[in-house]
C-alpha positions in Angstrom: 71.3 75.9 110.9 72.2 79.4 110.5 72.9 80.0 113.6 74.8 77.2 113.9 77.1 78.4 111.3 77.6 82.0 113.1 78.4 80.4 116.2 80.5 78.5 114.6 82.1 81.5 112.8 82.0 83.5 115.4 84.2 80.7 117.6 87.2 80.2 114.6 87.2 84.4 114.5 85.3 84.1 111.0 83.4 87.3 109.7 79.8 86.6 109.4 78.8 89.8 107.5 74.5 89.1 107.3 73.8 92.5 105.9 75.3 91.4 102.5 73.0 87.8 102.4 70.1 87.7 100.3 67.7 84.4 99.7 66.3 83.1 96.7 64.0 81.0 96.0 64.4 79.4 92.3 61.8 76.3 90.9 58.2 75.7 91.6 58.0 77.4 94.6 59.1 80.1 93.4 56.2 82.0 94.0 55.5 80.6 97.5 56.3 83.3 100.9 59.0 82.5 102.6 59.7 84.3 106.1 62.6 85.7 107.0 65.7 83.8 107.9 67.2 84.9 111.1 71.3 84.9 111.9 72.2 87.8 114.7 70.1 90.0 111.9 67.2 89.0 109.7 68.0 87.7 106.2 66.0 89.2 103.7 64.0 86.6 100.8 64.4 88.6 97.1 62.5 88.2 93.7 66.1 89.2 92.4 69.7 89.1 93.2 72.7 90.7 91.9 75.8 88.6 91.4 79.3 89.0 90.2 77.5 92.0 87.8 75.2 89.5 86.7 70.9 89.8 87.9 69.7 86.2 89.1 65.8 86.1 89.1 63.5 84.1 91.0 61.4 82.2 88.9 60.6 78.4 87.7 64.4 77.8 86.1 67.3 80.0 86.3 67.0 83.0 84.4 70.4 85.9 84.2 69.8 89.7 82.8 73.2 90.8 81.5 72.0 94.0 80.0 73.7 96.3 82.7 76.9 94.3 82.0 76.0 94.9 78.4 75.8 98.5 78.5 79.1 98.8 81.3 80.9 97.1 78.4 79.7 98.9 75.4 80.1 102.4 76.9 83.9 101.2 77.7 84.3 100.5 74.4 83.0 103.6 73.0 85.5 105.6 75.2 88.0 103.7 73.9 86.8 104.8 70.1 86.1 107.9 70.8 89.8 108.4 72.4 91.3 106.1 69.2 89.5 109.2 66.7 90.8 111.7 68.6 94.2 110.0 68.6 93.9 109.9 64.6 92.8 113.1 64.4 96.2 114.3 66.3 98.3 112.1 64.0 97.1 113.3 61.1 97.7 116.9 61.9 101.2 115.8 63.3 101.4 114.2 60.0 100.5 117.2 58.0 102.5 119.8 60.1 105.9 117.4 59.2 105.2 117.4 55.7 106.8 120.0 53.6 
């Protein structure tokens, strides 16, 4: 079937880019080997896929690690406090250098 759908791509002058696919397997046969799907290139079967920032992992339900989008997030907003102190700290010595 995947070939099917390269050929087909391939006809309408679609990219078919298979060095970005992944496969997952997700429910009780989760744990079961798969082999390799083949489209022009092999298509690799993974325990764990990342998504829009988000980890998918192969197991019996759908489970999501969001700790690297935790930790992108948190040390965004710690720049933006550290650069907020700083801006204080510069209007407070404005502040005191106006005063008479």
């Amino acid at each position: 079937m995947l070939n099917k759908c390269y050929e087909i791509s391939c006809a309408i002058a679609l990219q078919f880019n298979v060095n970005k696919y992944h496969c997952i397997v997700m429910g009780k046969t989760h744990k079961k080997y798969f082999s390799d799907a083949s489209c022009k290139n092999l298509i690799h079967w993974c325990s764990n896929i990342k998504y829009l920032g988000v980890h998918l992992f192969s197991d019996k339900s759908v489970k999501f690690d969001f700790t690297q989008l935790k930790e992108v997030f948190y040390s965004a907003c710690r720049a933006i406090f550290s650069v907020m102190k700083l801006m204080k700290l510069l209007f407070c010595i404005t502040v005191a250098e106006l005063t008479p």
